[in-house]
ZATOR-806233 format. One record per residue (C-alpha): residue number from 1; chain; residue in three letters; y, z, x. Coordinates in nm, 3 decimals. Last residue first. Layout:
<nodes>
NODE     k   c     r        py        pz        px
NODE   NUM   A   ALA         Y         Z         X
...
</nodes>
This chain:
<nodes>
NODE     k   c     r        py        pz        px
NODE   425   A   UNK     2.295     3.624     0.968
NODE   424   A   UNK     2.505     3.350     0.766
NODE   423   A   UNK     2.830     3.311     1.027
NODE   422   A   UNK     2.604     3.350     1.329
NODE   421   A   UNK     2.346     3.138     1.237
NODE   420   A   UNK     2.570     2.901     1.077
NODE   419   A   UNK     2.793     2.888     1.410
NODE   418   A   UNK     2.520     2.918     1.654
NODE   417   A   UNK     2.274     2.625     1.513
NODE   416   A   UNK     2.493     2.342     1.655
NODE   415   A   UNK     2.615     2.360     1.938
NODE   414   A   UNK     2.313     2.591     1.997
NODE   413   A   UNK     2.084     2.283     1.979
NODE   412   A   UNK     2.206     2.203     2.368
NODE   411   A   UNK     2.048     1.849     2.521
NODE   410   A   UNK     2.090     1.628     2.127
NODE   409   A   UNK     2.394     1.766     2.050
NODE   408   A   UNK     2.558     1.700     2.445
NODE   407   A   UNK     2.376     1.352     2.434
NODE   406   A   UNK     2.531     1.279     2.101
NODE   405   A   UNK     2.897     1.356     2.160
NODE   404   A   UNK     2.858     1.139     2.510
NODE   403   A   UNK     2.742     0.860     2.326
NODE   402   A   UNK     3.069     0.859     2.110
NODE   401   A   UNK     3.267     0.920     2.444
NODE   400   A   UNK     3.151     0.618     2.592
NODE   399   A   UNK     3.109     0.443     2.251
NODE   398   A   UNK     3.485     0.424     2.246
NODE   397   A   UNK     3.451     0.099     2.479
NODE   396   A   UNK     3.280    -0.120     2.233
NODE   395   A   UNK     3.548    -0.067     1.968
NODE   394   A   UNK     3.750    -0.334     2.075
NODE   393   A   UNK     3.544    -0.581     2.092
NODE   392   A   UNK     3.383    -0.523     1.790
NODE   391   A   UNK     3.707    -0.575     1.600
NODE   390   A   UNK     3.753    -0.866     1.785
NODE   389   A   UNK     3.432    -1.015     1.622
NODE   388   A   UNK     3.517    -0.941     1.315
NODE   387   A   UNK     3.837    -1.161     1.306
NODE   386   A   UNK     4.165    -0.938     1.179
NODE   385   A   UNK     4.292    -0.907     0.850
NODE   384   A   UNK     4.398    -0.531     0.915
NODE   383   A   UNK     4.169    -0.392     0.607
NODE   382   A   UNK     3.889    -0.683     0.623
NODE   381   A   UNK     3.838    -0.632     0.942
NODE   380   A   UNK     3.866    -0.272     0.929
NODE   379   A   UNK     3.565    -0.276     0.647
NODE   378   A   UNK     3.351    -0.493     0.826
NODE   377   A   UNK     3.368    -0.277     1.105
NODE   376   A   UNK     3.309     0.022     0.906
NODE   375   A   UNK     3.066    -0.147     0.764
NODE   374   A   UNK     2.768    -0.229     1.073
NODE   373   A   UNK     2.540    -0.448     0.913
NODE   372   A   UNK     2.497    -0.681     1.224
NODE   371   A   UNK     2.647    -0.504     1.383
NODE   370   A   UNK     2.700    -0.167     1.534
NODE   369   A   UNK     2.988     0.071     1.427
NODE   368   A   UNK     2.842     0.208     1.104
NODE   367   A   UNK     2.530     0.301     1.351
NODE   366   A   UNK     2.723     0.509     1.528
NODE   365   A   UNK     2.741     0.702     1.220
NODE   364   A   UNK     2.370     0.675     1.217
NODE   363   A   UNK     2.338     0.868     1.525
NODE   362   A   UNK     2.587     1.136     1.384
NODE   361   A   UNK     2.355     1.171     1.122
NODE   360   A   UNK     2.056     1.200     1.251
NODE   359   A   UNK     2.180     1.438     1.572
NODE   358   A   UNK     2.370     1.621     1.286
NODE   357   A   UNK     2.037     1.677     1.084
NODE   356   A   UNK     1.818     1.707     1.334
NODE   355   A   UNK     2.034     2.006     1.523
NODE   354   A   UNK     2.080     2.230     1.149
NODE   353   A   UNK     1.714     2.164     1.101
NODE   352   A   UNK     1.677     2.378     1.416
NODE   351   A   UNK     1.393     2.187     1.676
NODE   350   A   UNK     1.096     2.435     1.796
NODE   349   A   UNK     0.826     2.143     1.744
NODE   348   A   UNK     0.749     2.239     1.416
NODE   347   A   UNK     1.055     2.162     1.313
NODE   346   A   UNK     1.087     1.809     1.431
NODE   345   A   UNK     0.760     1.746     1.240
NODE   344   A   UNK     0.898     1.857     0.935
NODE   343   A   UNK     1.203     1.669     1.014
NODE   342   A   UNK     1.034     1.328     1.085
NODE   341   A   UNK     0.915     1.146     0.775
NODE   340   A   UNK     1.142     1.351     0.481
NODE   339   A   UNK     1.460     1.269     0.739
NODE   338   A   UNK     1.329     0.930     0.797
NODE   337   A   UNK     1.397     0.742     0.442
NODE   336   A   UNK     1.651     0.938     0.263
NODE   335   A   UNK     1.856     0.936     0.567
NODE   334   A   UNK     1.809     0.539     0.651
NODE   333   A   UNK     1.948     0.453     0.264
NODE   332   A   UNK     2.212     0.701     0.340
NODE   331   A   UNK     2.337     0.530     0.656
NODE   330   A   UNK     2.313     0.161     0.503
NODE   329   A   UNK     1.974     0.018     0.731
NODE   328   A   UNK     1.992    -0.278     0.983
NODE   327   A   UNK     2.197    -0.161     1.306
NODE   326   A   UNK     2.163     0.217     1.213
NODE   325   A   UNK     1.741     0.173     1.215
NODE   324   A   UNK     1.803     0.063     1.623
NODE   323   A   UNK     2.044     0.369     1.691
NODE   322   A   UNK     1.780     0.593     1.478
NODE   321   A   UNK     1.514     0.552     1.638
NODE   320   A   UNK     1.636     0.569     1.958
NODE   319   A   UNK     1.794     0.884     1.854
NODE   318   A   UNK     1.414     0.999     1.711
NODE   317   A   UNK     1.259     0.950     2.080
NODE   316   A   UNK     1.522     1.169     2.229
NODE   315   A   UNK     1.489     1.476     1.993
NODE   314   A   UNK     1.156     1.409     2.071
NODE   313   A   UNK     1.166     1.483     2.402
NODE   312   A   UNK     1.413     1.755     2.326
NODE   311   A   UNK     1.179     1.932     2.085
NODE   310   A   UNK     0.875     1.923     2.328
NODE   309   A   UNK     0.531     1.882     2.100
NODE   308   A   UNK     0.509     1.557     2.275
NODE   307   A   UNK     0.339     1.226     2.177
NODE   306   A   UNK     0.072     1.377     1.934
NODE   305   A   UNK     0.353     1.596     1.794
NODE   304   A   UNK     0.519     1.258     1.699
NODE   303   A   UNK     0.169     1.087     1.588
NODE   302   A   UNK     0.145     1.393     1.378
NODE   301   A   UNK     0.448     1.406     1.247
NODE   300   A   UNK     0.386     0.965     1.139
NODE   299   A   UNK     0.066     1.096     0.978
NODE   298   A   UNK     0.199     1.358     0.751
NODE   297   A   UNK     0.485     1.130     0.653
NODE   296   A   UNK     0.260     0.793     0.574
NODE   295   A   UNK     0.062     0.994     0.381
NODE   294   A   UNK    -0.038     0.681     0.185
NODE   293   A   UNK     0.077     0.851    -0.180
NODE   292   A   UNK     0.377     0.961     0.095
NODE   291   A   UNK     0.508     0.611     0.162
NODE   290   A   UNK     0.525     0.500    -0.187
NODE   289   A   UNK     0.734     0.819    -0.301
NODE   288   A   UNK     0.954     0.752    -0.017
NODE   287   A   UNK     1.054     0.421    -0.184
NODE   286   A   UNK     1.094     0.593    -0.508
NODE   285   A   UNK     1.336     0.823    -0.325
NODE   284   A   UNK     1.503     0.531    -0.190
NODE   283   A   UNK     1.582     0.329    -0.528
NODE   282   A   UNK     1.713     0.683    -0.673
NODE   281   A   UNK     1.912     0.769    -0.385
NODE   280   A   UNK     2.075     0.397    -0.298
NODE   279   A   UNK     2.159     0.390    -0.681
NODE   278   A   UNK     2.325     0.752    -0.606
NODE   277   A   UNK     2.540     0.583    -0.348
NODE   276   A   UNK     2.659     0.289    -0.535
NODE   275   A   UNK     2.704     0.452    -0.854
NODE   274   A   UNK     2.904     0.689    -0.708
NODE   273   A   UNK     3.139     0.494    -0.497
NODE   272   A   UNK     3.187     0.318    -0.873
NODE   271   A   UNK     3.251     0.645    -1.028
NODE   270   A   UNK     3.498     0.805    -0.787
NODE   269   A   UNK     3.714     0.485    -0.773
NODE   268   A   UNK     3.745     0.509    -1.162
NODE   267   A   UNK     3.843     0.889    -1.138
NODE   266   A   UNK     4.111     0.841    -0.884
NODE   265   A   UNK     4.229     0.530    -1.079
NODE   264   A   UNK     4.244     0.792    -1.357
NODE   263   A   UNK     4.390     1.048    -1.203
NODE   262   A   UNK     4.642     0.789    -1.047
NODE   261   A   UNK     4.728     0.702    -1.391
NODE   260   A   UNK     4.794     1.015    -1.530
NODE   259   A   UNK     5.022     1.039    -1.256
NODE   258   A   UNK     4.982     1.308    -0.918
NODE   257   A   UNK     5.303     1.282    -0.734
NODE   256   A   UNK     5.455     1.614    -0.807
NODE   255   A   UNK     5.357     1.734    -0.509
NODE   254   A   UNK     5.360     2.106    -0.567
NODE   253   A   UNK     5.211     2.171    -0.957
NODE   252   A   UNK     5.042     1.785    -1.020
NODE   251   A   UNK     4.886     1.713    -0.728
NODE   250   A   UNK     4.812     2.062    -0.609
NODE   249   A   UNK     4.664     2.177    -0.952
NODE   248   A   UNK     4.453     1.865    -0.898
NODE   247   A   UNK     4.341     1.885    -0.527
NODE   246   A   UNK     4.273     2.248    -0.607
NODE   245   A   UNK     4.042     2.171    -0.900
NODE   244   A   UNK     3.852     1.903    -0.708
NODE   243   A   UNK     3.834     2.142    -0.415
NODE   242   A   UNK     3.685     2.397    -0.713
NODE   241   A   UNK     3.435     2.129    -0.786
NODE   240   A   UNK     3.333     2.050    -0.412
NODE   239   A   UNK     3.274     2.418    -0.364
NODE   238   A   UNK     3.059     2.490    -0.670
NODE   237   A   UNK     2.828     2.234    -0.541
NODE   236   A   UNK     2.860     2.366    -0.174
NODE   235   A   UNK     2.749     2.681    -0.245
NODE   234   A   UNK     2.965     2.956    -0.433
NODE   233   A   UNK     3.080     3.338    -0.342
NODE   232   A   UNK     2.849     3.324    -0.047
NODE   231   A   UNK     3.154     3.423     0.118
NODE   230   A   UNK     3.114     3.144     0.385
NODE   229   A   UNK     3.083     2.868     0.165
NODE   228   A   UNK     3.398     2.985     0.003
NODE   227   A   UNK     3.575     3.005     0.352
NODE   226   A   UNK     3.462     2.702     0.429
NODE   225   A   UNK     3.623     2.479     0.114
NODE   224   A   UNK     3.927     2.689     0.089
NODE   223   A   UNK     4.025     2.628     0.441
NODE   222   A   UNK     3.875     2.284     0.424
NODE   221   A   UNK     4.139     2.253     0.134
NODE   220   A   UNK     4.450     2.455     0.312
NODE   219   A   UNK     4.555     2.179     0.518
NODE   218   A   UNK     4.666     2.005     0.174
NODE   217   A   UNK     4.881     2.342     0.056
NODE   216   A   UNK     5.013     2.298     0.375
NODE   215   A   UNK     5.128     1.958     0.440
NODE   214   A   UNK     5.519     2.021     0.239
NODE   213   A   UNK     5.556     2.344     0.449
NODE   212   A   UNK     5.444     2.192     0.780
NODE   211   A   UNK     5.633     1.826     0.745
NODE   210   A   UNK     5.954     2.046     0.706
NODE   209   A   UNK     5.900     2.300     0.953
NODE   208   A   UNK     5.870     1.977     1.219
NODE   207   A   UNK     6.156     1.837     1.089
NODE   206   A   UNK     6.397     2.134     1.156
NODE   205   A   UNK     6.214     2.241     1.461
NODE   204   A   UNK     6.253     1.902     1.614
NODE   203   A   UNK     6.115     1.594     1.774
NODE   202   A   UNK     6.199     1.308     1.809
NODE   201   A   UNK     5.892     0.996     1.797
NODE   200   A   UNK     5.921     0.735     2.060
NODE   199   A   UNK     5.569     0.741     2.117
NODE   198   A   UNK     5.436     0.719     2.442
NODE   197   A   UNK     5.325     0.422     2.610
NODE   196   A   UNK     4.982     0.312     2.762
NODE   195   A   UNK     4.950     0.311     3.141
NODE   194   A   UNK     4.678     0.119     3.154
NODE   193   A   UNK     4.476     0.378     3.386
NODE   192   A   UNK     4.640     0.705     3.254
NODE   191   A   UNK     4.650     0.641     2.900
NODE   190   A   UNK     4.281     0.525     2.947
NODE   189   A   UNK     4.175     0.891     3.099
NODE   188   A   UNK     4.392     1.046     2.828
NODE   187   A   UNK     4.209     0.860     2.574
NODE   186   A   UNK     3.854     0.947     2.716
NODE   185   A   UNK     3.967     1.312     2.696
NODE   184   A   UNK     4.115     1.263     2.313
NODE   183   A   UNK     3.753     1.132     2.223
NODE   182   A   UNK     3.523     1.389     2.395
NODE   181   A   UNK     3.762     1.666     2.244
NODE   180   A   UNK     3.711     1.464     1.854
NODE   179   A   UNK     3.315     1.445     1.956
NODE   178   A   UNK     3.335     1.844     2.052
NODE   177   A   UNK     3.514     1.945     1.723
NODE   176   A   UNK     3.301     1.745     1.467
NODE   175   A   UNK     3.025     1.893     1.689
NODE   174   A   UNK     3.136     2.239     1.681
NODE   173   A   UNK     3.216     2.175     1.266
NODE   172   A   UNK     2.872     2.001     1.145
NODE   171   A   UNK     2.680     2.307     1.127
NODE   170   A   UNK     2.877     2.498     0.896
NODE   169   A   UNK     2.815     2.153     0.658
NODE   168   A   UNK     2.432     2.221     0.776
NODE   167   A   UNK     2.434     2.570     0.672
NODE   166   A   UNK     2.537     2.564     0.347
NODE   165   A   UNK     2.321     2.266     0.287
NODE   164   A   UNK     2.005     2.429     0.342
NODE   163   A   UNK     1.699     2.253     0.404
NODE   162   A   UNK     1.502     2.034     0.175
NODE   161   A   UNK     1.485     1.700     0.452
NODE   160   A   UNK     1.614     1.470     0.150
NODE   159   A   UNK     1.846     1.731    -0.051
NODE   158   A   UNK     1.994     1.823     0.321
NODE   157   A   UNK     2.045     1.504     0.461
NODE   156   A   UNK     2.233     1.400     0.133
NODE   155   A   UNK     2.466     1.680     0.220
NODE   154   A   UNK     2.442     1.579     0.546
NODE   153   A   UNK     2.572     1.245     0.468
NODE   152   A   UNK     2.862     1.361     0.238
NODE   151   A   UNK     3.014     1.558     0.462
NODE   150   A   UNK     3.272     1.849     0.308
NODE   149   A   UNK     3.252     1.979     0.627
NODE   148   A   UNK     3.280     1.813     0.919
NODE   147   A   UNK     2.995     1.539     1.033
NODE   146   A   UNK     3.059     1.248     0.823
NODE   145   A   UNK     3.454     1.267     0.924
NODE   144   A   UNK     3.448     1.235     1.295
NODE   143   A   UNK     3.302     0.897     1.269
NODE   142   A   UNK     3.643     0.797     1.179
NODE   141   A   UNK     3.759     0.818     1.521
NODE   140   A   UNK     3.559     0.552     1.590
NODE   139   A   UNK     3.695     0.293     1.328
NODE   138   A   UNK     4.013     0.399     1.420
NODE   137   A   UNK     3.980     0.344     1.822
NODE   136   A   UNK     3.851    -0.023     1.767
NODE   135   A   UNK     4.123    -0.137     1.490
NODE   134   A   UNK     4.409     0.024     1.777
NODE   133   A   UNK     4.254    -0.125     2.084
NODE   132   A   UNK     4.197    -0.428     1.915
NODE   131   A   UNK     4.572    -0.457     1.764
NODE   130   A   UNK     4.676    -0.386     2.099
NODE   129   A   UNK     4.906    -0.092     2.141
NODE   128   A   UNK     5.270    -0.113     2.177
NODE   127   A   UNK     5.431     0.157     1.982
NODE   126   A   UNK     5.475    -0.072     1.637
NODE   125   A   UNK     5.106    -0.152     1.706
NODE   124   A   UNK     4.997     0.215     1.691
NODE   123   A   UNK     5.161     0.261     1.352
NODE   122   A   UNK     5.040    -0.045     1.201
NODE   121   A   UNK     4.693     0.035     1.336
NODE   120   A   UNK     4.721     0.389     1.210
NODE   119   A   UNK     4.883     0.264     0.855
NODE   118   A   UNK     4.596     0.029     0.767
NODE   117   A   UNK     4.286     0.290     0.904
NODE   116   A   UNK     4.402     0.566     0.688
NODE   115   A   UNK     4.289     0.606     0.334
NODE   114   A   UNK     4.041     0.316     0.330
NODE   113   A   UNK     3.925     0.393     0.745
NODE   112   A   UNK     3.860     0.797     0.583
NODE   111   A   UNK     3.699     0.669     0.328
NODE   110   A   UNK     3.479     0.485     0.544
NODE   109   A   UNK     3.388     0.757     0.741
NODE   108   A   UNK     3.277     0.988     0.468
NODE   107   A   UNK     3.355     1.345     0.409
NODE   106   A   UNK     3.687     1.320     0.272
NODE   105   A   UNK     3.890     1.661     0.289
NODE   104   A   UNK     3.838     1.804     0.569
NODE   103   A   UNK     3.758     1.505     0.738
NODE   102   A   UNK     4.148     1.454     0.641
NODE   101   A   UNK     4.225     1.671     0.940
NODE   100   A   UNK     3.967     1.535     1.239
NODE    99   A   UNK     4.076     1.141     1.161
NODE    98   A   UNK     4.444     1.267     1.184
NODE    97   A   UNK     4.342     1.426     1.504
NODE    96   A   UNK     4.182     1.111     1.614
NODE    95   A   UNK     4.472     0.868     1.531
NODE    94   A   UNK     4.750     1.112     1.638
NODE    93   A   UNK     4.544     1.124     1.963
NODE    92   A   UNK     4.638     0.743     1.964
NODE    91   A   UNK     4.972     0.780     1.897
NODE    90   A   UNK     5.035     1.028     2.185
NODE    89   A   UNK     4.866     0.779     2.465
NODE    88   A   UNK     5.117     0.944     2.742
NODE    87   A   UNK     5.212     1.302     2.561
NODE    86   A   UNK     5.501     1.263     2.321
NODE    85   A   UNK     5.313     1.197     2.005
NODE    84   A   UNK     5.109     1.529     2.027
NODE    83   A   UNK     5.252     1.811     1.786
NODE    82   A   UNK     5.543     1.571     1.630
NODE    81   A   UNK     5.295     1.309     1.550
NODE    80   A   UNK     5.038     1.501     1.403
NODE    79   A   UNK     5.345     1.611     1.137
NODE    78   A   UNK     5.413     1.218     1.068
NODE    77   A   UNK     5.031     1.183     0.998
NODE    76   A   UNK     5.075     1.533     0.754
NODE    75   A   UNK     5.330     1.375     0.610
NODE    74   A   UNK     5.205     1.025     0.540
NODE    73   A   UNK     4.855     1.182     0.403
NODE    72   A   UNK     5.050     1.340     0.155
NODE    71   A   UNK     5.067     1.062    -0.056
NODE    70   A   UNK     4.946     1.279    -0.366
NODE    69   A   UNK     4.694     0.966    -0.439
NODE    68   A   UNK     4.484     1.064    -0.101
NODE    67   A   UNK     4.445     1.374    -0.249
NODE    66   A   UNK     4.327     1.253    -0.541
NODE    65   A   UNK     4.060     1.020    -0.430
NODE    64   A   UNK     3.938     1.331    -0.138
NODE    63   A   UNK     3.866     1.536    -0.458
NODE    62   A   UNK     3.677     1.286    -0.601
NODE    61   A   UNK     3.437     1.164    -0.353
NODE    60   A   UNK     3.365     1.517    -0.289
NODE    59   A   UNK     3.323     1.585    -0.666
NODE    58   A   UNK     3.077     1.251    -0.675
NODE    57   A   UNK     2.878     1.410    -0.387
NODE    56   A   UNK     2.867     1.801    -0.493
NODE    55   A   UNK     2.673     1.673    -0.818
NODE    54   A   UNK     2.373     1.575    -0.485
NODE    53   A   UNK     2.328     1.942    -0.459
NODE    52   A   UNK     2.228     2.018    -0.835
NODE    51   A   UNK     1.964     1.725    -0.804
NODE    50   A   UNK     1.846     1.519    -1.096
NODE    49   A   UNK     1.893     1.244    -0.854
NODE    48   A   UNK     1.562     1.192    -0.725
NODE    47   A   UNK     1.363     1.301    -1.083
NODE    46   A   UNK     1.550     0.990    -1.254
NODE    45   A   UNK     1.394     0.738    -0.940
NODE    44   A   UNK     1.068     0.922    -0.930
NODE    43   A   UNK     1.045     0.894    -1.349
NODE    42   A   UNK     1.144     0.569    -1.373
NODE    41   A   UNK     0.950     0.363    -1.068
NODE    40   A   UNK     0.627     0.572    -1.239
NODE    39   A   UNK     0.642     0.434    -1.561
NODE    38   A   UNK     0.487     0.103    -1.334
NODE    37   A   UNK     0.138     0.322    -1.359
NODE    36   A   UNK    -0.033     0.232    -1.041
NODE    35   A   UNK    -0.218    -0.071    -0.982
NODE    34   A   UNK    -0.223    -0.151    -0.626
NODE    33   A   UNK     0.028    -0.468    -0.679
NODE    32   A   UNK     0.203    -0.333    -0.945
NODE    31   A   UNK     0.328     0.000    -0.756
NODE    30   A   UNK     0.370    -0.209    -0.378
NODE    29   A   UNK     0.621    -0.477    -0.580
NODE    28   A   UNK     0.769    -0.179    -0.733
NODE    27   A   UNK     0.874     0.016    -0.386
NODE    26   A   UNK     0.994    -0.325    -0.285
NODE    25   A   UNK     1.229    -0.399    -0.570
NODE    24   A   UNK     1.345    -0.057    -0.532
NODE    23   A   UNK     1.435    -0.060    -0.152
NODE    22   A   UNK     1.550    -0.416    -0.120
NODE    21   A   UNK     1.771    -0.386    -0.425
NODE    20   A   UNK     1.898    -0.039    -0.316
NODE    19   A   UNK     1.969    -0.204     0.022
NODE    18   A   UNK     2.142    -0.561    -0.095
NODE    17   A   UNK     1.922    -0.851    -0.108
NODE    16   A   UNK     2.027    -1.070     0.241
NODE    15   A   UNK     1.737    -1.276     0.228
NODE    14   A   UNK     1.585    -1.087     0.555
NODE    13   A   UNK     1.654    -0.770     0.354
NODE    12   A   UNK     1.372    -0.863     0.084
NODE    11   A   UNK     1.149    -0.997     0.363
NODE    10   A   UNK     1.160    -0.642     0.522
NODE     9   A   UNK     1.128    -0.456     0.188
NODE     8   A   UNK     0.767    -0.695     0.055
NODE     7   A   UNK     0.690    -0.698     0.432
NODE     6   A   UNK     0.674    -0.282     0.437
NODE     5   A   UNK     0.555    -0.200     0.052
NODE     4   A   UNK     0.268    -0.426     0.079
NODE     3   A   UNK     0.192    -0.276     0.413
NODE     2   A   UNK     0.253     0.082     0.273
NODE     1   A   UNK     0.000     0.000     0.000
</nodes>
């Protein structure tokens, strides 16, 4: 059956059938074939996203909709500015710090290239960057925002792999941290080589109080969001509806910018990204369903364990896994395929589920930079109007640090278990 399954999915993709099409189609080409009850596609796919933790995924969506609507996102850009713009390279640690903040609200990369990637590279061309060096650094930068809390991937990590989600979004913040330190350091290392120019922002106490008071109240929503999950007061379900809550009371109460009609373009957005994603779930989950009537799981951790029972050698084996799956699977079509496969396994071996999922996610990030299906490139060439093939160019070189993010993950697991465990103990 997992043959059947296997050719039907590959030839499927090799005529360009979207994911969820591949995935389901597939998954009910196997069921007919081997004569198993076709009710079955139904009930897996309906049972998949009957899931309190995957609600948190719309409400993420949502919240990060309206706060993009309040226009805020200008201020708090022009308040980055004042902090770093003056150091050599200034607007392009804007980019990645601006990439760090609003991953505290969006928890998906290309949201983050939707809401921002337009006005950085407009921004950074006005001070003299390329246009490649400016598409190529905003596309990485926005890999910051599927690993901080609220992210969206590890959330769907989490239902997949059944681990806890609370921990894995506490889990995502060192590394969100460490691959936006690896990023600014390889900056200032190019600053210094090209000689790239400064921005010609001003400065002053005045303007800078100005831009702090009217950003606040949107700083405050990974406050909220972390220091909720943190209380125990509400998981991350109950988080991403209050953040909703806040982003509206905020919209409408401080900014004053909030319309009926942005709510509802807000609310439309939400609804199609949703459809999208949870379609993905439910035609992935059936998918998985196929692969474990042939214990394709059971048997792929033991051929793992049969390789090494070393966490860190197959730590290893699973990012090249996952680099080559990132070029041809959608991230959360990949997720809800592998993490059920290898993360029992992975734990057995000594590995923290808090370490496999950021190593798999992060990887797959990467992935969202790599053609062929790579969309965040896609998505900036289409944003900036520029050819697709420059846009690779000029993201090539942030890989450096990008690579550098995941070796550090991958070599010390306390980057990522020691906060939650900590925090949670």
């Amino acid at each position: 059956m997992t043959i059947t399954l296997l050719l039907a999915f590959a030839l499927l993709l090799v005529i360009g059938a979207p994911i969820a099409v591949a995935l389901g189609l597939s998954s009910a080409i196997a069921i007919v074939v081997h004569d198993l009850p076709a009710t079955v596609l139904l009930q897996r796919a309906v049972a998949s996203i009957d899931s309190s933790p995957l609600l948190a995924v719309p409400m993420f969506i949502m919240a990060a909709a309206l706060l993009g609507a309040t226009g805020v996102t200008t201020y708090m850009f022009d308040l980055v500015r004042m902090i770093v713009g003056r150091v050599r390279g200034g607007m392009a640690h804007v980019n990645v710090l601006l990439s760090l903040v609003f991953a505290g609200m969006s928890g998906a990369a290309l949201a983050d290239i939707g809401a921002l990637g337009g006005m950085q590279v407009r921004e950074m061309e006005k001070q003299g960057y390329t246009r490649r060096f400016a598409a190529g650094l905003t596309i990485a930068s926005a890999t910051i925002g599927p690993i901080f809390p609220p992210s969206i991937p590890l959330i769907i990590f989490a239902a997949a792999a059944e681990v806890s989600p609370v921990k894995l979004l506490l889990a995502g913040i060192v590394p969100a941290l460490l691959l936006a330190g690896a990023m600014m350091a390889y900056i200032a290392i190019v600053a210094r080589s090209q000689n790239l120019p400064r921005d010609d922002v001003r400065p002053s106490l005045p303007a800078f109080a100005r831009l702090a008071l009217i950003s606040f109240p949107a700083l405050l929503t990974p406050v909220l969001l972390i220091g909720g999950l943190l209380s125990g007061y509400f998981g991350p379900t109950e988080a991403a509806g209050i953040t909703v809550a806040y982003a509206i009371v905020i919209g409408v109460a401080v900014y004053r910018t909030l319309t009926l009609r942005a709510l509802l373009d807000s609310a439309r957005d939400t609804v199609l990204a949703t459809a999208n994603i949870l379609f993905v779930v439910a035609a992935a989950a059936v998918f998985a369903w196929v692969l474990t009537m042939d214990q394709v799981p059971m048997k792929a951790g033991e051929w793992l364990l049969g390789l090494s029972d070393n966490p860190l050698v197959l730590l290893l084996i699973l990012n090249v896994v996952l680099l080559v799956a990132g070029m041809f699977l959608e991230s959360i079509a990949a997720i809800l395929i592998i993490a059920p496969i290898v993360t029992p396994a992975l734990i057995q071996a000594g590995a923290p589920a808090e370490q496999i999922g950021v190593v798999m996610v992060l990887n797959l990030m990467i992935g969202l930079l790599t053609p062929p299906v790579g969309m965040s490139l896609y998505m900036m060439a289409i944003t900036v109007r520029m050819p697709f093939a420059e846009v690779v160019r000029g993201v090539a070189p942030f890989f450096i640090p990008l690579f550098t993010a995941l070796l550090l993950v991958t070599l010390f697991p306390g980057l990522t278990a020691w906060l939650p465990n900590y925090l949670m103990r």
